[in-house]
BATOR-512485 format. One record per residue (C-alpha): residue number from 0; residue in one letter; x negated, y negated, z negated. Coordinates in pm, 1 decimal, always signed. Each point is the difference from the previous one (the first is absolute). Layout:
N
SITE lumnu seti        x        y        z
SITE   NUM    a        X        Y        Z
...
This chain:
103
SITE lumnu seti        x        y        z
SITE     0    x +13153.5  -2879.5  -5179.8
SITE     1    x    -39.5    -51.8   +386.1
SITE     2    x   -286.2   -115.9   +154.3
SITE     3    x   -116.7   -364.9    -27.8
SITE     4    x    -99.6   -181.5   +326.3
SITE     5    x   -386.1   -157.4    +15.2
SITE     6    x    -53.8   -357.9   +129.3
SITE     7    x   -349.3   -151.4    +37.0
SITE     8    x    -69.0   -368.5   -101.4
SITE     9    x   -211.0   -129.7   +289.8
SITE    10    x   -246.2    -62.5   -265.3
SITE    11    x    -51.5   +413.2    -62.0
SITE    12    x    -18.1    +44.1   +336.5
SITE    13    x   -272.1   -254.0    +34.1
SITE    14    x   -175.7   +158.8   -315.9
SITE    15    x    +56.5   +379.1   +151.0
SITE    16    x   -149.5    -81.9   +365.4
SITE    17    x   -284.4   -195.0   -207.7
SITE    18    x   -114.5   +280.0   -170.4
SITE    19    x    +13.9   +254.7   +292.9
SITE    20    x   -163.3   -265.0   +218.7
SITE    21    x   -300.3    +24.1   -248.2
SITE    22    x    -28.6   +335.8    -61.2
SITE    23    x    +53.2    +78.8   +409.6
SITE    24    x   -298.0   -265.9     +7.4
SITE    25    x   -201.2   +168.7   -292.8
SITE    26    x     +9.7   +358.2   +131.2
SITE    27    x     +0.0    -73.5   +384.0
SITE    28    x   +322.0   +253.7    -39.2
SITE    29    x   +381.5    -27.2    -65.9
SITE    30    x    -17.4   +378.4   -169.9
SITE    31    x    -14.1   -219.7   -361.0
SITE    32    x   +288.8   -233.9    +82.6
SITE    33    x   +208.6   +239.2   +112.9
SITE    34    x    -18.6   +240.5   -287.5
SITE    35    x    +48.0   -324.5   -220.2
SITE    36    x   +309.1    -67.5   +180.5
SITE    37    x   +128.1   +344.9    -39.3
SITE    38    x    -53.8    -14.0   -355.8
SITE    39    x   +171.9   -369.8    -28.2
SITE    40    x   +332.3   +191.9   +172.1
SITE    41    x     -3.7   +270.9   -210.0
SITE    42    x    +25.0   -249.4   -283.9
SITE    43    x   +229.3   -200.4   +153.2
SITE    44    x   +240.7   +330.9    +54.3
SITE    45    x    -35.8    +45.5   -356.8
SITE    46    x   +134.9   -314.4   -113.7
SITE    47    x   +286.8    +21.2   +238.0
SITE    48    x   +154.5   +229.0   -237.2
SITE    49    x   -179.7    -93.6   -334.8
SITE    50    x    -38.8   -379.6    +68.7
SITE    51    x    -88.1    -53.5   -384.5
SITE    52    x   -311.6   +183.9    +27.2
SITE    53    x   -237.1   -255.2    +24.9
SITE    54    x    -59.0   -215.6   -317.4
SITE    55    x   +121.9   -308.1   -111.7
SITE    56    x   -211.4   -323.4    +44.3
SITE    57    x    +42.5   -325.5   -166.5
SITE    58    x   +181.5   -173.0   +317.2
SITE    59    x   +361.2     -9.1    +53.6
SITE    60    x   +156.1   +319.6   +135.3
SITE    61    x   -418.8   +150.4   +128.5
SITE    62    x   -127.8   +383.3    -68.5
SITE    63    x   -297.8   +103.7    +85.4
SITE    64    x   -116.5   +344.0   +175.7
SITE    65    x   -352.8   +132.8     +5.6
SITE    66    x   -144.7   +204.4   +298.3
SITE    67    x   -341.8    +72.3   -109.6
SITE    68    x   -212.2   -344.4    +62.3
SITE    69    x   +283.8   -145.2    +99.9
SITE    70    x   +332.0   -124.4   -135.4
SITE    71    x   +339.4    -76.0   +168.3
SITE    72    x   +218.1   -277.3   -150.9
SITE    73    x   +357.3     +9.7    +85.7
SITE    74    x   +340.4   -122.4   -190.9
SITE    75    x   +351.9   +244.3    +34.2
SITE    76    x   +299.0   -273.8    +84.0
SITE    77    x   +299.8   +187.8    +22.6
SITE    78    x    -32.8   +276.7   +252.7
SITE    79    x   -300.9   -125.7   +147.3
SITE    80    x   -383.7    +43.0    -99.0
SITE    81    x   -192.9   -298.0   +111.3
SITE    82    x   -398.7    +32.9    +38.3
SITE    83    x   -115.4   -333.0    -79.1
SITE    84    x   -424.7    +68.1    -20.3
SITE    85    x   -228.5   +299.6    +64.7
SITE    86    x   -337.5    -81.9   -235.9
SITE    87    x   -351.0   +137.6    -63.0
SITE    88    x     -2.4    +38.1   -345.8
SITE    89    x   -377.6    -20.9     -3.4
SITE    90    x    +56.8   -391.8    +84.5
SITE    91    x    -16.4   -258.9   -228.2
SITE    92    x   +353.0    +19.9   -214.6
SITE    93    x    -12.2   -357.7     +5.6
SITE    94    x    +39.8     +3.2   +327.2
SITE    95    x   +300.5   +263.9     +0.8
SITE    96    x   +151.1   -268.4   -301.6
SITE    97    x    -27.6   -343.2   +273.4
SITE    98    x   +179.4   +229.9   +293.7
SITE    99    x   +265.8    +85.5   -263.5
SITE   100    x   +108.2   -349.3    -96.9
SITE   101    x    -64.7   -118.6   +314.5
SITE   102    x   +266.7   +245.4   +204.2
């Protein structure tokens, strides 16, 4: 199978730069984010060529990938891979549920 291309909903790009804005504000350093971003490519790599990976969630055409605290949700259309979210999974799910149905 060849290789899948990646798009980014400007919603997961939002979420991503969120949550190395925090941690970049947390640790006075980048060194965190940018091993967290290396680790979020690697993943991303990997479902380039396995896009079924990730498991199935209860909304139309969504898997789910986890990267240690957090999780990347993306859907396969065709030969694309489309990240829709990046979440903390320590967050309220509730909270991952309302950004579901509401995107």
């Amino acid at each position: 199978m060849a290789q899948l291309k990646v798009f980014w909903t400007s919603i997961a790009i939002k979420q991503r730069n969120y949550i190395f804005e925090y941690w970049n504000e947390r640790n006075k350093s980048n060194a965190f984010s940018i091993k967290l971003n290396e680790k979020i490519k690697r993943k991303i790599n990997l479902l380039k060529t396995h896009p079924l990976l990730g498991l199935k969630t209860d909304f139309k055409n969504t898997r789910i990938i986890s990267i240690g605290h957090y999780s990347i949700l993306y859907q396969k259309i065709d030969t694309h891979i489309i990240i829709t979210g990046i979440w903390d999974n320590r967050q309220d799910p509730q909270k991952l549920l309302n950004f579901l149905e509401n995107n």
